[in-house]
MDAnalysis code that builds the backbone (N, CA, C; Angstrom):
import MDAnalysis as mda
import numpy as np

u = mda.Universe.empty(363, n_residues=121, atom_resindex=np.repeat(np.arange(121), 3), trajectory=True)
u.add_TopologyAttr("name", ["N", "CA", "C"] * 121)
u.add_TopologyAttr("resid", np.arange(1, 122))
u.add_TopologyAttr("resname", ["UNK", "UNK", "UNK", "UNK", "UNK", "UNK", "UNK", "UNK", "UNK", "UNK", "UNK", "UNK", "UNK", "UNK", "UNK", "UNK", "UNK", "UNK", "UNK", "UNK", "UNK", "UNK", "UNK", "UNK", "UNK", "UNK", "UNK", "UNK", "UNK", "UNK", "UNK", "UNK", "UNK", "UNK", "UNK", "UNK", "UNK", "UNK", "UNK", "UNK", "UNK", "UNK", "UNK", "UNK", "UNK", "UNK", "UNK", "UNK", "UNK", "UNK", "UNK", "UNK", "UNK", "UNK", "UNK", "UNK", "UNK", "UNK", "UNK", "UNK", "UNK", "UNK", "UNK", "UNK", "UNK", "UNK", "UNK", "UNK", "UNK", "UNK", "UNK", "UNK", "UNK", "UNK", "UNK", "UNK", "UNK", "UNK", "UNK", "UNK", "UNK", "UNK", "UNK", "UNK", "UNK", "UNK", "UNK", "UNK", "UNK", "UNK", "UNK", "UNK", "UNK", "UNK", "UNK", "UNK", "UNK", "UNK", "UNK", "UNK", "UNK", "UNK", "UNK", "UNK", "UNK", "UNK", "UNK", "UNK", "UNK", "UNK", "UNK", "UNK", "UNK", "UNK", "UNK", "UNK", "UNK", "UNK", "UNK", "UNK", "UNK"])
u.atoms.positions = np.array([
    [0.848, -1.172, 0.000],
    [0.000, 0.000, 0.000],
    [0.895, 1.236, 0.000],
    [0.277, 2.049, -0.473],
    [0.846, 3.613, -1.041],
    [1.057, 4.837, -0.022],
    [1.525, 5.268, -0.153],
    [1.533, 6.632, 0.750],
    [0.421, 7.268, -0.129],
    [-0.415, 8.260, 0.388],
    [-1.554, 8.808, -0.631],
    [-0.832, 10.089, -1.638],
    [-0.213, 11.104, -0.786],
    [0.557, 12.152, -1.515],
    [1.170, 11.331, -2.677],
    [2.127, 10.422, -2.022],
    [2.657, 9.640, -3.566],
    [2.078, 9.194, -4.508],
    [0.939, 8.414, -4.260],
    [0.179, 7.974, -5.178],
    [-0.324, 9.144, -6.203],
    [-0.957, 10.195, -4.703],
    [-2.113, 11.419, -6.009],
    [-1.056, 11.895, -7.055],
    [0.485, 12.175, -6.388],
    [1.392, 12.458, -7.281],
    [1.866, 11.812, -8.841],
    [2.007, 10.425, -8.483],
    [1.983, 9.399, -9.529],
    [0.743, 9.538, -10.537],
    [-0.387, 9.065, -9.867],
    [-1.517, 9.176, -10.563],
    [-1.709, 10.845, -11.912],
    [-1.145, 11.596, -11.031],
    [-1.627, 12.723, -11.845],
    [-0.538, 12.469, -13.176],
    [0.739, 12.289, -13.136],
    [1.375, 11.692, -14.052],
    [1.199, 10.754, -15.353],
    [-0.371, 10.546, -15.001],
    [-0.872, 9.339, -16.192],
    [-2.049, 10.301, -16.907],
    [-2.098, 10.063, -18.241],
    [-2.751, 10.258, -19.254],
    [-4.199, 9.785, -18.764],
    [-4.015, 8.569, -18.824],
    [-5.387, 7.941, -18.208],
    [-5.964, 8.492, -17.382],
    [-5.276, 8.179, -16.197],
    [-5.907, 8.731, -14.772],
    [-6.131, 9.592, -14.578],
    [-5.609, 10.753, -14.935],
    [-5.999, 12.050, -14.677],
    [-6.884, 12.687, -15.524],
    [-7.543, 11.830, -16.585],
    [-8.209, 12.662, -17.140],
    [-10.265, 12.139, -17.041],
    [-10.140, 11.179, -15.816],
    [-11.222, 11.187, -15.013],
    [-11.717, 12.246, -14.257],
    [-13.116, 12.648, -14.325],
    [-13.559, 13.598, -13.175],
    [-15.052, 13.512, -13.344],
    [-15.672, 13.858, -12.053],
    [-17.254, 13.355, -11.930],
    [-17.927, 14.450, -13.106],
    [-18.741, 14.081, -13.612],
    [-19.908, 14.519, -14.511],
    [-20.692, 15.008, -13.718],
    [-21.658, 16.190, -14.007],
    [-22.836, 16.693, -13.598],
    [-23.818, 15.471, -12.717],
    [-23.973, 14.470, -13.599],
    [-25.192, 13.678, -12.751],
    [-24.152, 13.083, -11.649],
    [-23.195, 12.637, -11.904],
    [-22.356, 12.297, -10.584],
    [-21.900, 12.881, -9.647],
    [-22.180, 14.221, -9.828],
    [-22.154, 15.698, -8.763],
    [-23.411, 15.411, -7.958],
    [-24.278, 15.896, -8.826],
    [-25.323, 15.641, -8.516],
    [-25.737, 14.084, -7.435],
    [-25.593, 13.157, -7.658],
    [-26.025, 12.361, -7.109],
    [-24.921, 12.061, -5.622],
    [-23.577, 12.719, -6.009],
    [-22.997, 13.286, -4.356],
    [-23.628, 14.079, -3.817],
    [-23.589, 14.548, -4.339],
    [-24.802, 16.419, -3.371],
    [-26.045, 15.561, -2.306],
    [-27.035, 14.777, -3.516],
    [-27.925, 14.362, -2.954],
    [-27.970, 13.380, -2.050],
    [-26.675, 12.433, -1.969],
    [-26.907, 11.122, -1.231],
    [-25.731, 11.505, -0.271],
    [-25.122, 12.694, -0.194],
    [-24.161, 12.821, 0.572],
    [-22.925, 11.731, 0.602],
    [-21.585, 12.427, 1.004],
    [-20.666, 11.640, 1.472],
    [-20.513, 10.454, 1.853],
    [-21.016, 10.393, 3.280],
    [-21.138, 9.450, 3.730],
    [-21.729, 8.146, 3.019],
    [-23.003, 8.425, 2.783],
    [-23.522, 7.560, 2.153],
    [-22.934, 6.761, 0.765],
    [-22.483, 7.858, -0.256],
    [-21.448, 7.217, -1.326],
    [-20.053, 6.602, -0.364],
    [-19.850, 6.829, 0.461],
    [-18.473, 5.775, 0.934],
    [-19.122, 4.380, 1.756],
    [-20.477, 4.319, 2.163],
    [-21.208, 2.819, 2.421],
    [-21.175, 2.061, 0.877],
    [-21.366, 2.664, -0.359],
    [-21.582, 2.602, -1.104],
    [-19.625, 1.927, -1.770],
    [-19.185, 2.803, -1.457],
    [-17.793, 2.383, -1.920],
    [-16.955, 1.034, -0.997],
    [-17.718, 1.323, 0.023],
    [-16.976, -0.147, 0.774],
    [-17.450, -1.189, 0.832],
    [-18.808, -1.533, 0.078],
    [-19.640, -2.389, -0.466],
    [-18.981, -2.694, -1.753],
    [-18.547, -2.166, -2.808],
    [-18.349, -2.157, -4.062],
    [-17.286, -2.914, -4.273],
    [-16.143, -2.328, -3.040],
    [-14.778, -2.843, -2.909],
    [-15.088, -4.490, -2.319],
    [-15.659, -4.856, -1.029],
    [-15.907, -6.017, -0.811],
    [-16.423, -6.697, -1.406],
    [-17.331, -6.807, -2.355],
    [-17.952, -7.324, -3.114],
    [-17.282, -7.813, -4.676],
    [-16.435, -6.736, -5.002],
    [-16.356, -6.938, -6.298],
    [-14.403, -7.032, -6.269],
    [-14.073, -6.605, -5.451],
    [-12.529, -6.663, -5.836],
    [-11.770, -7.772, -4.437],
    [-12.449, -7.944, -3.334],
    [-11.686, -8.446, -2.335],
    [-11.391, -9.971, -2.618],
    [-12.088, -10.722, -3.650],
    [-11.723, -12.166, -3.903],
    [-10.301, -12.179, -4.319],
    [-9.655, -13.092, -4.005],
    [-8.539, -13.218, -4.640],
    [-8.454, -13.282, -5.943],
    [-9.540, -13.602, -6.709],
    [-9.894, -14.124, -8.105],
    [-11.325, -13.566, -8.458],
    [-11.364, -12.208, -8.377],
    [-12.261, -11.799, -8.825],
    [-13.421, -12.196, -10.132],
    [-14.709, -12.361, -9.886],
    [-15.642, -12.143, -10.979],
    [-15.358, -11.398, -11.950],
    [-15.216, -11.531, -13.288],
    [-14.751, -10.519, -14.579],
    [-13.665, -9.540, -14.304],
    [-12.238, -10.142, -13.663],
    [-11.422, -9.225, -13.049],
    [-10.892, -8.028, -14.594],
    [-10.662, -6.891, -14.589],
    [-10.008, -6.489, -15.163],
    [-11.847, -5.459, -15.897],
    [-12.724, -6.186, -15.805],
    [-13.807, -5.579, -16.156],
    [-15.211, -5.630, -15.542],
    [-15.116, -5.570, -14.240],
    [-16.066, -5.616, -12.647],
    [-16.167, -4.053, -12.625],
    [-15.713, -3.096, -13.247],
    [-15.882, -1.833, -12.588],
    [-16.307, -1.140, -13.971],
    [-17.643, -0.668, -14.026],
    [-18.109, 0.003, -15.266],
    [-17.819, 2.008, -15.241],
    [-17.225, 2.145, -16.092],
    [-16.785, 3.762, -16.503],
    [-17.870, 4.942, -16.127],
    [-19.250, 4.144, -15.861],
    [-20.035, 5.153, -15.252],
    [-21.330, 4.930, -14.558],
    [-22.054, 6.017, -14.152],
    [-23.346, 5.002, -13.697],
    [-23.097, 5.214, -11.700],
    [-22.090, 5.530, -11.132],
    [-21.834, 5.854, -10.037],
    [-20.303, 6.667, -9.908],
    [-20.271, 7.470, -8.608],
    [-19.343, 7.922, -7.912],
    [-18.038, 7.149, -8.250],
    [-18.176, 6.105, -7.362],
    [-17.164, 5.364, -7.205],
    [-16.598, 4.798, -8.103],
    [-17.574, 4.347, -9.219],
    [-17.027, 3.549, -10.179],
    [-15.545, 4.797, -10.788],
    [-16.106, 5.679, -11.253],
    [-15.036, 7.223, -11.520],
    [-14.033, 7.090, -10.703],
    [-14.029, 7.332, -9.628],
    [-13.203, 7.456, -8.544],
    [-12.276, 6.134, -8.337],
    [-12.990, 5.037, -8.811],
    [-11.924, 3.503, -8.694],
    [-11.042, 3.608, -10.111],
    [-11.055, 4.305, -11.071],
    [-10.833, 4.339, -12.183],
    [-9.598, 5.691, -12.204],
    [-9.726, 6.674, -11.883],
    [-9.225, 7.730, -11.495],
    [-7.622, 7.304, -10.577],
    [-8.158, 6.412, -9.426],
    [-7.353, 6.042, -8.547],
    [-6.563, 5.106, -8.345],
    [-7.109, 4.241, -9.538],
    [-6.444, 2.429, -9.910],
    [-7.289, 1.642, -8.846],
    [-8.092, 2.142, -8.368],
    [-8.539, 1.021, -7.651],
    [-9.691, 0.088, -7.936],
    [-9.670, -0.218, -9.486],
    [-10.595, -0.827, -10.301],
    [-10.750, -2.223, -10.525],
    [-9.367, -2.939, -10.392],
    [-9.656, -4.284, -10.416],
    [-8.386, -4.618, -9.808],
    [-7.825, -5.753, -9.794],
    [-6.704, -6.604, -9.316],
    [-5.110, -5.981, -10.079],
    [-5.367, -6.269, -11.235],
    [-4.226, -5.658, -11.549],
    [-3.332, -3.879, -11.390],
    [-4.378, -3.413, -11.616],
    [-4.473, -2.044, -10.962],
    [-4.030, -1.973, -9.735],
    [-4.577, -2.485, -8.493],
    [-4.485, -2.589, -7.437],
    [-3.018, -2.887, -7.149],
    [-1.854, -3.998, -7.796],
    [-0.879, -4.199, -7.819],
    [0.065, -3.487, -8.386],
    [-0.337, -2.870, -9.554],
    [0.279, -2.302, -10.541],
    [0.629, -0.736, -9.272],
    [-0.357, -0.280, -9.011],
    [-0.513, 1.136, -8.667],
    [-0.120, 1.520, -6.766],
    [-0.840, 0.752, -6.076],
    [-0.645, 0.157, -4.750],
    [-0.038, -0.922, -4.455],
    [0.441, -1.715, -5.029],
    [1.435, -2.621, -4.571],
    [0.429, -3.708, -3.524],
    [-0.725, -3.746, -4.375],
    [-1.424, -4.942, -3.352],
    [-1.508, -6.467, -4.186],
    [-0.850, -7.315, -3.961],
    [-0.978, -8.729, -4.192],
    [-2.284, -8.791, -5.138],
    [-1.673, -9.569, -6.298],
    [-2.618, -10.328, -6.720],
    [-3.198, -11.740, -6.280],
    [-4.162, -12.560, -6.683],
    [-4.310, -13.894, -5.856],
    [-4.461, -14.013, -4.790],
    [-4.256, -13.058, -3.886],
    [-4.660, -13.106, -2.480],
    [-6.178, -12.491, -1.985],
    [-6.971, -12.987, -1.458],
    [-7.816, -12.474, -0.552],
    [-7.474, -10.321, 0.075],
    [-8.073, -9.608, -0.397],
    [-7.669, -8.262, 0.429],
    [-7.935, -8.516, 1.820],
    [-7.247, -8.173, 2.369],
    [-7.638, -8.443, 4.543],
    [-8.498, -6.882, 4.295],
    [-8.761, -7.041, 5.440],
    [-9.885, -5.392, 6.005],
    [-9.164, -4.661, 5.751],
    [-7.835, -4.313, 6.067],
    [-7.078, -3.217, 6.499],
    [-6.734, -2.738, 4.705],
    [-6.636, -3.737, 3.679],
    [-6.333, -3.456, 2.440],
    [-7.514, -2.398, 1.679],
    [-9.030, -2.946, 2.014],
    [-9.862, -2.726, 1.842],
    [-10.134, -1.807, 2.796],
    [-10.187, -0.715, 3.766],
    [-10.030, 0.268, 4.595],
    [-9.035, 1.321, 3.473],
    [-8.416, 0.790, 3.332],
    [-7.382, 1.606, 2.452],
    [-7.546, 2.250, 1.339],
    [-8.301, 0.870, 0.642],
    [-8.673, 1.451, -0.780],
    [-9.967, 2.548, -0.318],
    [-10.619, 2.368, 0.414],
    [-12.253, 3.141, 0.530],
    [-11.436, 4.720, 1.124],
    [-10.514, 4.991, 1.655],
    [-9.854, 5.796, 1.945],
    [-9.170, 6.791, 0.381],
    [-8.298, 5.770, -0.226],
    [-7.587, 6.956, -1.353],
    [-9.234, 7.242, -2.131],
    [-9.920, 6.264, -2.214],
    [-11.310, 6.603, -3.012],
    [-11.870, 8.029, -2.194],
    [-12.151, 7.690, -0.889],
    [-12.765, 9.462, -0.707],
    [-12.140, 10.014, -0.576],
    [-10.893, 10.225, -0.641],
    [-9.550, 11.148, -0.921],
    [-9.647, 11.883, -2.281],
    [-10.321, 11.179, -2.986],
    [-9.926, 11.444, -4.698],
    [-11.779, 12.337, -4.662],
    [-12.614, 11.411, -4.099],
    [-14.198, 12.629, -4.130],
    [-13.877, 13.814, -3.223],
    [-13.252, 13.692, -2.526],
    [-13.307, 14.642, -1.772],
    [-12.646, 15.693, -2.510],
    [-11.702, 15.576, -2.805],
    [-11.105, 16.360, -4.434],
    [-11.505, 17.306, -4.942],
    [-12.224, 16.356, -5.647],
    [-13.813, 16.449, -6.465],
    [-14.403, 17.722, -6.032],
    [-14.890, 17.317, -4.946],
    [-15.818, 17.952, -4.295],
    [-15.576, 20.088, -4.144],
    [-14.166, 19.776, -3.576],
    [-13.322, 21.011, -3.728],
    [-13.646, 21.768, -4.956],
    [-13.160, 20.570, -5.879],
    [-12.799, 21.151, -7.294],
    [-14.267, 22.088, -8.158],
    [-15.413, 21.357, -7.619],
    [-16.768, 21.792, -8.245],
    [-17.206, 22.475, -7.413],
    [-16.803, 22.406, -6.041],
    [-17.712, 23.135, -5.172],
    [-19.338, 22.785, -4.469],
    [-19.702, 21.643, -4.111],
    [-20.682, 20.832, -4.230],
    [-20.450, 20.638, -2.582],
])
C-alpha cells in the first residue's frame, strides 16, 4: 500500500488517470446522497467486487459510469486486481484483509473529496 501524496502524485502523471472527473449527474447524485452515504456505497463495491482473490470478470467488474465510485476507482487504480498491484502494490491472488480494503475506501474518498473542492458541491 501507497503513501496517498505519492500515489495522487503518480496518478496525476498518467494520461489515463488524470483525465477522469465526476460529470454533472455524478455531482449531482454526491450532493444528494451525501458523502457518507457514497463511501457505504464504496466499501460495499470494494468487498464485493474486488476483495476475492480471483475476482468475478477481473479487469472488467468496474463500469466507466453510472456511479461515484465507479469514476473514482478508475481515477485512482482502484478498479480491479491488476491495478491494485500495478498502482498500490497490493498482491494479486490473495484475498484483500480489512485493512487493504479500509485503504482502498480511503484513497477513493480522498480522490471525491477532491472532487468535491474542485466543483464546489
Amino acid at each position: 500500500m501507497r503513501d496517498q501524496a505519492q500515489l495522487f502524485a503518480a496518478l496525476s502523471k498518467s494520461a489515463f488517470r488524470s483525465r477522469f472527473q465526476l460529470q454533472p449527474a455524478d455531482l449531482q447524485y454526491l450532493k444528494t446522497k451525501g458523502l457518507d452515504t457514497i463511501m457505504t456505497h464504496a466499501a460495499d463495491f470494494v468487498h464485493k467486487r474486488l476483495s476475492d482473490a480471483h475476482p468475478k470478470n477481473d479487469g472488467k467488474q468496474t463500469p466507466f459510469r453510472g456511479h461515484p465510485v465507479f469514476i473514482a476507482q478508475h481515477a485512482t487504480a482502484c478498479c480491479c486486481r491488476s491495478c491494485l498491484e500495478k498502482w498500490h502494490h497490493i498482491s494479486q491472488g490473495v484475498t484483500l484483509t480489512s485493512e487493504q480494503e479500509r485503504y482502498i475506501v480511503k484513497v477513493l474518498q480522498a480522490w471525491l473529496e477532491q472532487q468535491i473542492i474542485k466543483f464546489g458541491i
